[in-house]
Backbone of each chain as ProteinMPNN parsed JSONL, in Angstrom:
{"seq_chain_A": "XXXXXXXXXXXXXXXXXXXXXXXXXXXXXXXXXXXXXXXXXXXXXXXXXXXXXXXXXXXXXXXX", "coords_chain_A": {"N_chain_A": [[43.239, 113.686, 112.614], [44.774, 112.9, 109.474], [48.176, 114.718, 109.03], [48.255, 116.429, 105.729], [49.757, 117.322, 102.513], [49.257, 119.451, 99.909], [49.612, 119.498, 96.61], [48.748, 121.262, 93.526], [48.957, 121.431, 90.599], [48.885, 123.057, 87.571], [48.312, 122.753, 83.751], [49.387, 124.827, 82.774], [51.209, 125.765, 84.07], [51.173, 126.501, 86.898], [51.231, 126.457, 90.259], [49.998, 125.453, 93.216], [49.769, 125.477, 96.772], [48.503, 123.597, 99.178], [48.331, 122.805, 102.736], [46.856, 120.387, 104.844], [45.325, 119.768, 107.481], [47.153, 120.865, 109.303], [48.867, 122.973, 111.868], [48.32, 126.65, 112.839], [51.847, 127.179, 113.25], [53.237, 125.085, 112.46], [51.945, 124.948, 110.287], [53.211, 126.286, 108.409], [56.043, 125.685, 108.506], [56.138, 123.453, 107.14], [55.518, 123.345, 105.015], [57.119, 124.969, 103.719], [59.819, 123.769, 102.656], [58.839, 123.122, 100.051], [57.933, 125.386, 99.059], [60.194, 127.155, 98.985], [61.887, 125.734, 97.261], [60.313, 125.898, 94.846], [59.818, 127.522, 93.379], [58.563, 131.324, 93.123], [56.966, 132.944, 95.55], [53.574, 133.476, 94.91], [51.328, 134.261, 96.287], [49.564, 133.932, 99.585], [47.439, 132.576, 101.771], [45.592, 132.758, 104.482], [44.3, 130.233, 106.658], [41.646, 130.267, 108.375], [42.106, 128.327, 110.915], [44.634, 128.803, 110.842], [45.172, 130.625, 113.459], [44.146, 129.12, 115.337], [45.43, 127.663, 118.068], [48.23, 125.043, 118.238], [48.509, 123.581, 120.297], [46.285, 124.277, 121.768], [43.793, 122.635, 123.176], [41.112, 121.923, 124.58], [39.258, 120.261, 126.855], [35.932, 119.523, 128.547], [34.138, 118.592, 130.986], [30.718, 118.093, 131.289], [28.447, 117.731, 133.818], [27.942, 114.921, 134.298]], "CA_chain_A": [[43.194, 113.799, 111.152], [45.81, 112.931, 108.828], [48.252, 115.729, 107.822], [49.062, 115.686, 104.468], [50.199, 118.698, 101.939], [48.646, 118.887, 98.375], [49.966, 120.402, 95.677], [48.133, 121.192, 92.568], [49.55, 121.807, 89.679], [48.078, 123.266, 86.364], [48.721, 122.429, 82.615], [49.75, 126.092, 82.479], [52.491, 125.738, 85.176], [50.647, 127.291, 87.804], [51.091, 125.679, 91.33], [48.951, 126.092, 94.077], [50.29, 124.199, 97.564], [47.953, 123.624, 100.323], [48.64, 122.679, 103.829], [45.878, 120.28, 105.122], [45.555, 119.452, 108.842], [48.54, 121.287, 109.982], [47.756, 124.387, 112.312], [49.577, 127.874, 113.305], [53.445, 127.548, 112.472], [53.378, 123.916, 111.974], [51.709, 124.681, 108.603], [54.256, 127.603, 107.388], [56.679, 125.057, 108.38], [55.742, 121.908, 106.543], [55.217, 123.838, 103.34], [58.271, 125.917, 103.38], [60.372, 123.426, 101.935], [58.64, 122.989, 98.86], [57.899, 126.807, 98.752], [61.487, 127.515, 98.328], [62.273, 124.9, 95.552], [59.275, 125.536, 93.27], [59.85, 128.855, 92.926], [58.232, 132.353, 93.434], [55.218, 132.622, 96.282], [52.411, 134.772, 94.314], [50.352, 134.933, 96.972], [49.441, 133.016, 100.492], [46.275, 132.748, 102.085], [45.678, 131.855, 105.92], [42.64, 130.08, 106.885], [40.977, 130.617, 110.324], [42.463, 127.87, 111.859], [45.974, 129.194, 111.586], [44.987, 131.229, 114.333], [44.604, 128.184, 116.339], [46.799, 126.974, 118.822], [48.438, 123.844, 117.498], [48.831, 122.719, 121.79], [44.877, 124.11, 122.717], [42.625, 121.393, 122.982], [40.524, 121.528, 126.205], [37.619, 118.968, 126.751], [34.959, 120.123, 129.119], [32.358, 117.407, 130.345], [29.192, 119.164, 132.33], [27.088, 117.008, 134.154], [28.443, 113.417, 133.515]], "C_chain_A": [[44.613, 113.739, 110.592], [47.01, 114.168, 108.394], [48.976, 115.553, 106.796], [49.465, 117.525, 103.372], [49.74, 118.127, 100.182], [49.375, 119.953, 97.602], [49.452, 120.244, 94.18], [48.648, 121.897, 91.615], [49.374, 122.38, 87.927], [48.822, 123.036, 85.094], [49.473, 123.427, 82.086], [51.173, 126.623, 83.468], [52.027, 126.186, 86.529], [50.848, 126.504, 89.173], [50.272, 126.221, 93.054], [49.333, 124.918, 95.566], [49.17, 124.611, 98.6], [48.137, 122.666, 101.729], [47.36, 121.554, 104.673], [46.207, 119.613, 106.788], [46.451, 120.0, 109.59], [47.463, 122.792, 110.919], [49.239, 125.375, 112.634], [50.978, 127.67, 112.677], [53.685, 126.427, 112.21], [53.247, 123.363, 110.242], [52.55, 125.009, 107.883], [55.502, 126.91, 107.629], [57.002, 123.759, 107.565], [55.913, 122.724, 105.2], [56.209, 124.292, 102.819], [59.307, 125.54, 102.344], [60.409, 123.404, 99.774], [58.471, 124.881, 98.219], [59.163, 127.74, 97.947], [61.775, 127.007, 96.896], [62.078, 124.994, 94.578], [59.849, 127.064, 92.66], [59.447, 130.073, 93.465], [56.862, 132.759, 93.992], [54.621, 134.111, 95.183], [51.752, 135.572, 95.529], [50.135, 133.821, 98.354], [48.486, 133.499, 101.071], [46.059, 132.411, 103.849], [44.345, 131.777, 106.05], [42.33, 130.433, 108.044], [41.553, 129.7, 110.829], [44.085, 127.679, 111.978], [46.547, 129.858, 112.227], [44.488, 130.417, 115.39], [45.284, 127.61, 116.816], [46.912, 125.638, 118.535], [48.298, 122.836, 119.111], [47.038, 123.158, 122.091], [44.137, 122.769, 122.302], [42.144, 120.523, 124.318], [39.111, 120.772, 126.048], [37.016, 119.372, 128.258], [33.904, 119.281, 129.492], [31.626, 118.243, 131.919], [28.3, 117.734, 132.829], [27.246, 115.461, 133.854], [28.552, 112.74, 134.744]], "O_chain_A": [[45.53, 114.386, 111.098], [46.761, 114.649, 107.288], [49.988, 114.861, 106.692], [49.32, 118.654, 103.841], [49.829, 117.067, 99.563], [49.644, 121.086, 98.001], [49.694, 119.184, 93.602], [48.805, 123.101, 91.818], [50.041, 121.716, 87.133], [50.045, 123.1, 85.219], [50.186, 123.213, 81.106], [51.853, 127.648, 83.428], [52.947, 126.14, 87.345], [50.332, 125.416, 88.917], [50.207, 127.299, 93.646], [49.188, 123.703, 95.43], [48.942, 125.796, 98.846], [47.993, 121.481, 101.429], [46.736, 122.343, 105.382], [47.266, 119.066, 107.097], [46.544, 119.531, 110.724], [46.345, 123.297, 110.82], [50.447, 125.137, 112.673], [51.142, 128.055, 111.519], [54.662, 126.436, 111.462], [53.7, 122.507, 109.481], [52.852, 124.406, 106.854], [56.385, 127.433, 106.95], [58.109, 123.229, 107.474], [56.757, 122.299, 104.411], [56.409, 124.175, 101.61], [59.724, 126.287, 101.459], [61.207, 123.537, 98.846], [58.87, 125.35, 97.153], [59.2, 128.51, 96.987], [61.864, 127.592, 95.817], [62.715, 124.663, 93.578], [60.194, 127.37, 91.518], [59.97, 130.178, 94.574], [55.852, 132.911, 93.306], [55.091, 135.21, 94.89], [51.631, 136.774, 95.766], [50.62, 132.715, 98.113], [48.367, 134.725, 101.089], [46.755, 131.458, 104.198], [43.462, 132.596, 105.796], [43.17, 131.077, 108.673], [41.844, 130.236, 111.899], [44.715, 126.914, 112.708], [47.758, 130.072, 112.186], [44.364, 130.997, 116.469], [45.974, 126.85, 116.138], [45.891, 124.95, 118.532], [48.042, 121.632, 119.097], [46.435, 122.267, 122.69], [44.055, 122.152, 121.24], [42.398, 119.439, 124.843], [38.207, 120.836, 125.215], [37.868, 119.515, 129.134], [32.923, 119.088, 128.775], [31.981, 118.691, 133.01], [27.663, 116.952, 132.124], [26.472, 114.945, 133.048], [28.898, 111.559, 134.77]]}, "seq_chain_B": "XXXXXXXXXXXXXXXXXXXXXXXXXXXXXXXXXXXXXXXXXXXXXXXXXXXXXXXXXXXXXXXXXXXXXXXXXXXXXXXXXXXXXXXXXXXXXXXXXXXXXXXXXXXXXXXXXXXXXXXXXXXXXXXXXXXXXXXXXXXXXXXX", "coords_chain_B": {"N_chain_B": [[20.956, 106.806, 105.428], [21.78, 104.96, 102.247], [23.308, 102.003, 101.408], [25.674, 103.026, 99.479], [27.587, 102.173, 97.115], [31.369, 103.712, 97.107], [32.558, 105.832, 94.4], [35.086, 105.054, 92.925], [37.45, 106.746, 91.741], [37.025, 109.232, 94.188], [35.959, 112.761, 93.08], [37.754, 115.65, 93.42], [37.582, 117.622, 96.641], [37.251, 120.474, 97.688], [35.976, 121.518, 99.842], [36.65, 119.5, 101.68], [38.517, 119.39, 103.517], [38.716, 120.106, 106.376], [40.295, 121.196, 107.932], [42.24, 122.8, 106.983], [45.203, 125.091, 106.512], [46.846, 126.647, 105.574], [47.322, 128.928, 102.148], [49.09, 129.098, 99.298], [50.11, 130.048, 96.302], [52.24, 129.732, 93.476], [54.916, 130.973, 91.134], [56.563, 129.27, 89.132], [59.817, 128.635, 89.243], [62.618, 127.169, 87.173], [65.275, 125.922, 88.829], [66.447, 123.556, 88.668], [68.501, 120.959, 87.409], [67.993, 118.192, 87.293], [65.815, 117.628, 87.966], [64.37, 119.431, 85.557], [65.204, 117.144, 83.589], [64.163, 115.304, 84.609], [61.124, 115.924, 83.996], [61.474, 116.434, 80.705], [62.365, 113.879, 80.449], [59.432, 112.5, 80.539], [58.291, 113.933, 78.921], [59.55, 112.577, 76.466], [61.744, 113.693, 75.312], [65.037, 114.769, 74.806], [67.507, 116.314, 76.752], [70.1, 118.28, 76.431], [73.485, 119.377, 77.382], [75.327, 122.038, 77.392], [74.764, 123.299, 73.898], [73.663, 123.761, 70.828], [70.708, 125.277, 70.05], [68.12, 124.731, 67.757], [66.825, 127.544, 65.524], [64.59, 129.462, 63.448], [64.648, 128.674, 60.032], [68.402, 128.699, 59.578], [69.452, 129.837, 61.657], [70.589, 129.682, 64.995], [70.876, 129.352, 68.653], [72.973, 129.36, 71.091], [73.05, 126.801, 74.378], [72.98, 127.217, 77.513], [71.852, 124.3, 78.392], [69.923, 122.473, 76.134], [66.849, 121.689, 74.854], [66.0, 119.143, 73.316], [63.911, 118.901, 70.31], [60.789, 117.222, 68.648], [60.112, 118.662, 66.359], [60.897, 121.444, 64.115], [62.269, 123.463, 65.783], [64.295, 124.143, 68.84], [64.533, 124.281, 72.29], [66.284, 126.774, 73.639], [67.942, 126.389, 77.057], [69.216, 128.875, 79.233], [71.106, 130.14, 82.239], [70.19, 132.341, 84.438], [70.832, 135.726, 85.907], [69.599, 135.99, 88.279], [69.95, 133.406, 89.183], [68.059, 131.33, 88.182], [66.783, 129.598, 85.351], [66.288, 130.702, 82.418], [63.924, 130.117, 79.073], [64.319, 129.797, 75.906], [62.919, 129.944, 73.097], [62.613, 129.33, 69.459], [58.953, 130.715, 68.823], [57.399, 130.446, 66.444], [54.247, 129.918, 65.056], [53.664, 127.854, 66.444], [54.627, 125.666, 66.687], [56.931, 124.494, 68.902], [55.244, 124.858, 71.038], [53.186, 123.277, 70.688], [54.581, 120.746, 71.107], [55.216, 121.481, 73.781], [53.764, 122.384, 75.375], [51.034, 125.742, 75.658], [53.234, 128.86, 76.31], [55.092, 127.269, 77.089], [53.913, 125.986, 79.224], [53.237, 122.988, 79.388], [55.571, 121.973, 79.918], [56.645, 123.347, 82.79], [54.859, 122.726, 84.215], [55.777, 119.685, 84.293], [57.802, 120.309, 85.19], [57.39, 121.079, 87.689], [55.964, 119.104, 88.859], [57.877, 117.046, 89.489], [59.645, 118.361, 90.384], [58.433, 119.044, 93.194], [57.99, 116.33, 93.834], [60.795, 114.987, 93.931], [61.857, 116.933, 95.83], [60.143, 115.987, 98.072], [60.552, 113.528, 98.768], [63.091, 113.321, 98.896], [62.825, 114.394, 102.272], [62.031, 112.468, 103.184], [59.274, 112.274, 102.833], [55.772, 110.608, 101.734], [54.772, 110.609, 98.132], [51.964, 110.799, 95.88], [50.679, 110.727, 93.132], [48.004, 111.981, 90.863], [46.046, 112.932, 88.407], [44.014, 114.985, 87.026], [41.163, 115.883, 84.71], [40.66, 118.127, 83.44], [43.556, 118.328, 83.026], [44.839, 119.265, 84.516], [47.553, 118.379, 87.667], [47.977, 116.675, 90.748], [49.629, 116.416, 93.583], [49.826, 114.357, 96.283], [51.243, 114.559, 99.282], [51.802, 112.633, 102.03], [52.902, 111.39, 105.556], [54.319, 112.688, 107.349]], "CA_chain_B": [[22.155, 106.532, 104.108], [21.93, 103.816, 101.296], [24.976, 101.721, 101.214], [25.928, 102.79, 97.662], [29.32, 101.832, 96.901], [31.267, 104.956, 96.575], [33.072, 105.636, 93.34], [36.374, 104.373, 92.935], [38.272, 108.134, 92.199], [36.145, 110.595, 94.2], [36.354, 113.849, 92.576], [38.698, 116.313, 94.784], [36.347, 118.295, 96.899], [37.803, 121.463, 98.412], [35.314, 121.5, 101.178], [36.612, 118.363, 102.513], [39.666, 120.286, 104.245], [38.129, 121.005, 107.271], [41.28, 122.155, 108.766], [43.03, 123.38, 106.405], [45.181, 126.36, 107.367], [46.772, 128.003, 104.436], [46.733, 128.201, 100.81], [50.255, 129.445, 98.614], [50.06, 129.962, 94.855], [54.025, 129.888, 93.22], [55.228, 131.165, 90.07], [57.77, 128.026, 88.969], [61.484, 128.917, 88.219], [63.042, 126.298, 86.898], [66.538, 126.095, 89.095], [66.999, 122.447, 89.457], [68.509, 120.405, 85.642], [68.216, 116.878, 87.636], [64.284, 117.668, 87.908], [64.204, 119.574, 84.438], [65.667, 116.462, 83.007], [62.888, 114.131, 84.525], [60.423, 116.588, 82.969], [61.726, 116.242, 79.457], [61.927, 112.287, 80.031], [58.205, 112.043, 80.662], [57.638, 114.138, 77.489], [60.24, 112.101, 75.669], [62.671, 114.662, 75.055], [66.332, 114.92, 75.419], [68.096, 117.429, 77.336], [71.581, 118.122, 76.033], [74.191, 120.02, 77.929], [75.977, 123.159, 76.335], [74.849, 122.682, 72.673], [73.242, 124.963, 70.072], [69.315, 125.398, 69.795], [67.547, 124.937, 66.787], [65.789, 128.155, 64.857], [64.73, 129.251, 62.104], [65.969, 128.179, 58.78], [69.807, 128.386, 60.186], [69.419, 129.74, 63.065], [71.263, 128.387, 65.946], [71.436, 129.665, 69.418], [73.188, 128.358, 72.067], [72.12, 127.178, 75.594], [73.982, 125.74, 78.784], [71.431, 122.954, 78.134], [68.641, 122.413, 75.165], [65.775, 120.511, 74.558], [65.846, 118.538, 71.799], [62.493, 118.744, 70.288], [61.155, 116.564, 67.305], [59.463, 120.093, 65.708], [61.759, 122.057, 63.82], [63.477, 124.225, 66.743], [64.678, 123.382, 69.691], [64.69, 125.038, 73.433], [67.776, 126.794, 75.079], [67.666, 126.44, 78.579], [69.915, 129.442, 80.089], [71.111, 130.233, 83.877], [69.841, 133.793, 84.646], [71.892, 136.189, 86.523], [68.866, 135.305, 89.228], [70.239, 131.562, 89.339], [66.817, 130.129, 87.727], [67.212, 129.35, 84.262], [64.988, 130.913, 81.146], [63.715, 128.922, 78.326], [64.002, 130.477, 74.839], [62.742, 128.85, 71.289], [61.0, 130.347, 68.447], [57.709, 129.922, 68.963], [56.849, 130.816, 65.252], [53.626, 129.717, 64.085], [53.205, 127.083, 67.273], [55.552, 124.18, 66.604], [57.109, 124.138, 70.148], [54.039, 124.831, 71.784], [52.49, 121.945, 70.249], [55.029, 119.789, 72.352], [55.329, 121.571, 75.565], [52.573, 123.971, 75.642], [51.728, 127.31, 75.712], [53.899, 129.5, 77.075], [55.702, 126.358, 77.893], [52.876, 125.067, 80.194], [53.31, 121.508, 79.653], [57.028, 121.463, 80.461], [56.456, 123.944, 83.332], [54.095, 121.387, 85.121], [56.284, 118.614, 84.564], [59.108, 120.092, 86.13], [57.255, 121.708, 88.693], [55.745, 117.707, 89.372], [59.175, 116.054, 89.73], [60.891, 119.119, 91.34], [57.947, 118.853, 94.235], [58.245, 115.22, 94.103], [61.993, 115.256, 94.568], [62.068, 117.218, 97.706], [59.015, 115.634, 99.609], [61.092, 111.945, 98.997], [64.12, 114.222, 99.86], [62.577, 114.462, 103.318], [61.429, 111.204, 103.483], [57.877, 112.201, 103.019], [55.416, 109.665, 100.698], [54.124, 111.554, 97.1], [51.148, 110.073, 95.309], [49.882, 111.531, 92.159], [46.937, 111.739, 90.045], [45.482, 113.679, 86.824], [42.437, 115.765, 86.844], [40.457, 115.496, 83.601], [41.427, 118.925, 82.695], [45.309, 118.138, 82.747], [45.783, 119.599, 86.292], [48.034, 117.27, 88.247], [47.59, 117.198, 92.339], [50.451, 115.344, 94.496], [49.202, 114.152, 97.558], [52.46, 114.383, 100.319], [52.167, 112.275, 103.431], [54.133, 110.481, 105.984], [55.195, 114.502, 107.613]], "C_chain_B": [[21.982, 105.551, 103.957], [23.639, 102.974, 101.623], [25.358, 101.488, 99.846], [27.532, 102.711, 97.783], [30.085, 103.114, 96.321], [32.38, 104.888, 95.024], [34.609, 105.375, 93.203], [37.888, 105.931, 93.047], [37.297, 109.184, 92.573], [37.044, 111.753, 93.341], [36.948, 114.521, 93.99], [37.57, 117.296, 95.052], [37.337, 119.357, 97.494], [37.255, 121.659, 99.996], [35.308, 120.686, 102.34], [37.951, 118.712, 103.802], [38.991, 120.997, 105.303], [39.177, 122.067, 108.205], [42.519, 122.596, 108.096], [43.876, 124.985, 106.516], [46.394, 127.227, 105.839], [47.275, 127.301, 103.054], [48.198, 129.047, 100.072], [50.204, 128.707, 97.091], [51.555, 130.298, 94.603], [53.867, 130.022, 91.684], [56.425, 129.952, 89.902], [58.608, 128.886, 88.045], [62.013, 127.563, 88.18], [65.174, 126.667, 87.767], [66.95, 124.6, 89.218], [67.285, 121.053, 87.812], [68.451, 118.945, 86.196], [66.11, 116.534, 87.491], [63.454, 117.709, 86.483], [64.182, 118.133, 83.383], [64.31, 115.549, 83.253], [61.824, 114.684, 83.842], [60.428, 116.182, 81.579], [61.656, 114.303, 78.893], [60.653, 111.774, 79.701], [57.826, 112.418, 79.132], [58.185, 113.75, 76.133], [60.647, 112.718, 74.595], [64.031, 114.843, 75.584], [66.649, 116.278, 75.61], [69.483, 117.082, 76.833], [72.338, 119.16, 76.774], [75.036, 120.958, 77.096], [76.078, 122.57, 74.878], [74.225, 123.791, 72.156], [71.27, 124.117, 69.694], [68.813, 125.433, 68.234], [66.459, 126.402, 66.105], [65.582, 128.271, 63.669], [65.451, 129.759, 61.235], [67.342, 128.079, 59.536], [70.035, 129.051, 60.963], [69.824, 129.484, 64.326], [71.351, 129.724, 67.316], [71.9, 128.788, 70.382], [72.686, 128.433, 73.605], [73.05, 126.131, 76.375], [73.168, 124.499, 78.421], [70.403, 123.595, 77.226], [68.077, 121.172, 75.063], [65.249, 120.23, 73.531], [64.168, 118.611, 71.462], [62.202, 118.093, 69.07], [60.387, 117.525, 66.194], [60.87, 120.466, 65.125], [62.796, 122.493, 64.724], [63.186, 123.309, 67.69], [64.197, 124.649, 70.81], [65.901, 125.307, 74.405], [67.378, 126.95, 76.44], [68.735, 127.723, 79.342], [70.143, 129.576, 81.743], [71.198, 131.643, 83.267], [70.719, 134.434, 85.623], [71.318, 135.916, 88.034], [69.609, 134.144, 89.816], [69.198, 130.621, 88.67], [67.416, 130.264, 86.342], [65.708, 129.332, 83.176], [65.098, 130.105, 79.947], [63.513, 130.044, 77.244], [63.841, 129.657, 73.657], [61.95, 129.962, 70.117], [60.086, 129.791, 68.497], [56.336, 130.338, 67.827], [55.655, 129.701, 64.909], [53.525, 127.865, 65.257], [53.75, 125.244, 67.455], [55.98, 123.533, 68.127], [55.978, 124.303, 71.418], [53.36, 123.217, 71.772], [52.597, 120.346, 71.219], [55.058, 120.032, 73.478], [54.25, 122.736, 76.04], [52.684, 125.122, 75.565], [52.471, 127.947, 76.193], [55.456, 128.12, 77.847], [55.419, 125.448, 79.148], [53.219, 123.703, 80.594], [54.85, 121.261, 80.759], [57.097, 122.049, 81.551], [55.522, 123.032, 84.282], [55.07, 120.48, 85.342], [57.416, 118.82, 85.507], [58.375, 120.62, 87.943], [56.896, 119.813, 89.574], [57.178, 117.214, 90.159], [60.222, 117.103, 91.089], [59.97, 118.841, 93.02], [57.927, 117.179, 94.525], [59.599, 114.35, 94.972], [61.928, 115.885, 95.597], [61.427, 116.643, 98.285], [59.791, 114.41, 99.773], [62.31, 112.31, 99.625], [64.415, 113.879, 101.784], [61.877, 113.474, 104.26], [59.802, 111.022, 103.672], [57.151, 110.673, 101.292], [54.531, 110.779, 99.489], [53.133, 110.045, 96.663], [50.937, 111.085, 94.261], [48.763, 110.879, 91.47], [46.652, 113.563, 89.512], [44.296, 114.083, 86.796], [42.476, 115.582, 85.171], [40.547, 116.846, 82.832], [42.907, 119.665, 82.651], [45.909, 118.9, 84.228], [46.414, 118.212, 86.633], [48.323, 117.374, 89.987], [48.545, 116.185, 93.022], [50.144, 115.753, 95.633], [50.541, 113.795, 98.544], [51.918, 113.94, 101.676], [53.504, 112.084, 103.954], [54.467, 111.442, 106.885], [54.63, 113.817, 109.063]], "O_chain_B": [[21.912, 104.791, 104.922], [24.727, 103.437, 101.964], [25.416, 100.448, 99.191], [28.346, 103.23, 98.547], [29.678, 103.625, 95.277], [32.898, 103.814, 94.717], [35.097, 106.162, 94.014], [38.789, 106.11, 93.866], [36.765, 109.925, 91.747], [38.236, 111.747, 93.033], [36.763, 114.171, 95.156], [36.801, 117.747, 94.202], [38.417, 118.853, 97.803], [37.914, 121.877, 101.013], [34.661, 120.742, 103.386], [38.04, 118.106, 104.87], [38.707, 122.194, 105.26], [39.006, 123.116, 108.827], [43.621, 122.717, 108.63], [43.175, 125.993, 106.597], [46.368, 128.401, 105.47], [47.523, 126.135, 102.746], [48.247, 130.077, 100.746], [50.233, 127.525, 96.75], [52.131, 131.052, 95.387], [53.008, 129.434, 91.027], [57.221, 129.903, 90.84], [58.472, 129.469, 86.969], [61.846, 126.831, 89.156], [66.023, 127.424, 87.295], [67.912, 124.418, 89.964], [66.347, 120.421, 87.326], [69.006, 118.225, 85.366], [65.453, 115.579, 87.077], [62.565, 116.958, 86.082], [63.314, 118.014, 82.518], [63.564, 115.159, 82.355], [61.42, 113.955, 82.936], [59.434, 115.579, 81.174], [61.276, 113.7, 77.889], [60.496, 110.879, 78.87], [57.29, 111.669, 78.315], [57.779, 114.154, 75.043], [60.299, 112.59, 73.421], [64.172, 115.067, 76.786], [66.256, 117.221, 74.923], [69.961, 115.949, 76.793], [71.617, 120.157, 76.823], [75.434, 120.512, 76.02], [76.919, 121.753, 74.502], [74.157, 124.805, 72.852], [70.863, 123.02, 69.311], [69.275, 126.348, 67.553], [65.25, 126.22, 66.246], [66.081, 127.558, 62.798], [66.326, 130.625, 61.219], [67.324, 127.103, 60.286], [71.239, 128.989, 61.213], [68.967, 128.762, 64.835], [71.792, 130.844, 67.059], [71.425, 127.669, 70.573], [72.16, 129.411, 74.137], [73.556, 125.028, 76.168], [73.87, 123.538, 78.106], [70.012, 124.759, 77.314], [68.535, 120.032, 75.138], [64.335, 120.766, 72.903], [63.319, 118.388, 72.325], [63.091, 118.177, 68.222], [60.092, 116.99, 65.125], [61.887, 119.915, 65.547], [63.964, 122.114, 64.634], [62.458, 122.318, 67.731], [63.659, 125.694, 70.446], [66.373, 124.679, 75.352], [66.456, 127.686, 76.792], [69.127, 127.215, 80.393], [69.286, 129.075, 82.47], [71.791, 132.083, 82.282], [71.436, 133.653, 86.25], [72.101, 135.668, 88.951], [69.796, 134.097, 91.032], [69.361, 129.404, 88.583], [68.422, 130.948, 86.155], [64.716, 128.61, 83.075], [66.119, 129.461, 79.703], [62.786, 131.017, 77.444], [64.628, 128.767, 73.335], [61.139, 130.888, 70.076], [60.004, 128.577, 68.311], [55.125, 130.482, 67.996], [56.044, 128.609, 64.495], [53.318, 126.816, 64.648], [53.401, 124.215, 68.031], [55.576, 122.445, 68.537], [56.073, 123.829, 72.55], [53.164, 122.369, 72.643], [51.835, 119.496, 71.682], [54.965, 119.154, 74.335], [54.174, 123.628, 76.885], [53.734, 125.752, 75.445], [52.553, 127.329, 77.254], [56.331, 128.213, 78.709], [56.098, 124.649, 79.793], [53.438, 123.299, 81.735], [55.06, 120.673, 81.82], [57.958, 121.355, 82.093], [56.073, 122.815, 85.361], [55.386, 120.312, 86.52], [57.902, 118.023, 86.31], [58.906, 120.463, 89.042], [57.462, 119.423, 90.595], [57.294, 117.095, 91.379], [60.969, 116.847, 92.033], [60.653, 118.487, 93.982], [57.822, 116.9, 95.719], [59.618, 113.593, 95.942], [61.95, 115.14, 96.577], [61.886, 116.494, 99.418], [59.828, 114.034, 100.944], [62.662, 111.807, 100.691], [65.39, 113.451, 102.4], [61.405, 113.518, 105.396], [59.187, 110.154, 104.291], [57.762, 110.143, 100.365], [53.756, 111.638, 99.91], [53.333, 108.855, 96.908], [51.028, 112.277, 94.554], [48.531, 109.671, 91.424], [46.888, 114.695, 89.935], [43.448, 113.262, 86.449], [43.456, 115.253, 84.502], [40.516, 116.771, 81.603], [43.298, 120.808, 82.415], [47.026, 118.996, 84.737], [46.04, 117.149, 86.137], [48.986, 118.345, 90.35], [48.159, 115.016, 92.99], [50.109, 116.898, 96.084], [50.861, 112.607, 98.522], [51.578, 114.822, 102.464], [54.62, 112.31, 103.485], [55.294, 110.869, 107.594], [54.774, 114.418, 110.128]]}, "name": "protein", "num_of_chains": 2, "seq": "XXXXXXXXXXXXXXXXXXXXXXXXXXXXXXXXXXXXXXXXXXXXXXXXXXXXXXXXXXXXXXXXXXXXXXXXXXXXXXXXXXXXXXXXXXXXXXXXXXXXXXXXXXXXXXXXXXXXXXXXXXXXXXXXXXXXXXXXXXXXXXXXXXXXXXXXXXXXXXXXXXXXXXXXXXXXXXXXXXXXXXXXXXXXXXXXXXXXXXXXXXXXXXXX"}
């Protein structure tokens, strides 16, 4: 999957950055830049899969 | 599945982020007058460098930079003892609103656009934008 970084921005100034495809510290890295620049974090959210390892990714075949 | 042709701008879906891993809301300080400046271009407005602000009747304050406005007053731009830089105008009776929004909304987007635009090209990443239908604006950063 692509990763890409969105940032949404409201008529009211409001900015809201999200991280898409990135995982674990890869995300809090990618974002950081812009984090600094814009201004003042409100708030940050972590999804469930930035508790996945950015290196796991075991494949398993049964019976093949 | 039909093969319907899909619509030319899907709407942004949130649910389409399957791996999305985190989410950061920012208050915007304005620290950057190369960004500010593209801001004020879009809303075709000059920025002037140490000059005096328009208020009312005679009025005048001054501001390391102001933004000319074609309303009565104007907007000083100060540097804060922070380093970001506050925006003061009279905002009697909704004149400067009118042009840059409430609270300064409009102009507050724009810079926040250009200032996140500027760094991602910075870093050699690719920006795309587009305009939601109720004036949000969403830059799409590849290339990382």
């Amino acid at each position: 999957m692509k990763r890409s970084i969105e940032v949404t921005i409201s008529a009211t100034g409001g900015i809201a950055i999200e991280a898409v495809n990135f995982k674990g510290a890869d995300c809090e890295q990618a974002t950081r830049f812009l984090e600094a620049a814009l201004g003042q974090v409100k708030g940050k959210t972590k999804k469930p899969e930035f508790h996945q390892r950015a290196a796991t990714k075991r494949t398993q075949n049964i019976g093949s | 599945m039909g093969g319907g042709v899909p619509p030319p701008h899907p709407p942004a879906n949130p649910n389409c982020h399957n791996r999305m891993s985190h989410f950061t809301t920012i208050t915007t300080q304005i620290r950057d007058v190369d960004a500010l400046r593209d801001a004020c271009g879009e809303l075709g407005l000059a920025l002037l460098q140490n000059a005096e602000a328009r208020g009312y009747y005679t009025q005048r304050t001054h501001g390391d930079f102001v933004i000319q406005l074609n309303g009565p007053y104007d907007i000083a731009v100060n540097r804060q003892d922070s380093g970001s830089y506050g925006l003061t105008a009279d905002l009697w009776e909704g004149a400067v609103e009118k042009e840059v929004g409430q609270r300064f909304g409009k102009l507050l987007q724009l810079y926040g656009v250009h200032k996140a635009t500027r760094e991602a090209r910075r870093k050699g990443h690719l920006v795309s934008r587009s305009q939601k239908q109720d004036g949000t604006i969403k830059l799409t950063i590849t290339g990382i």
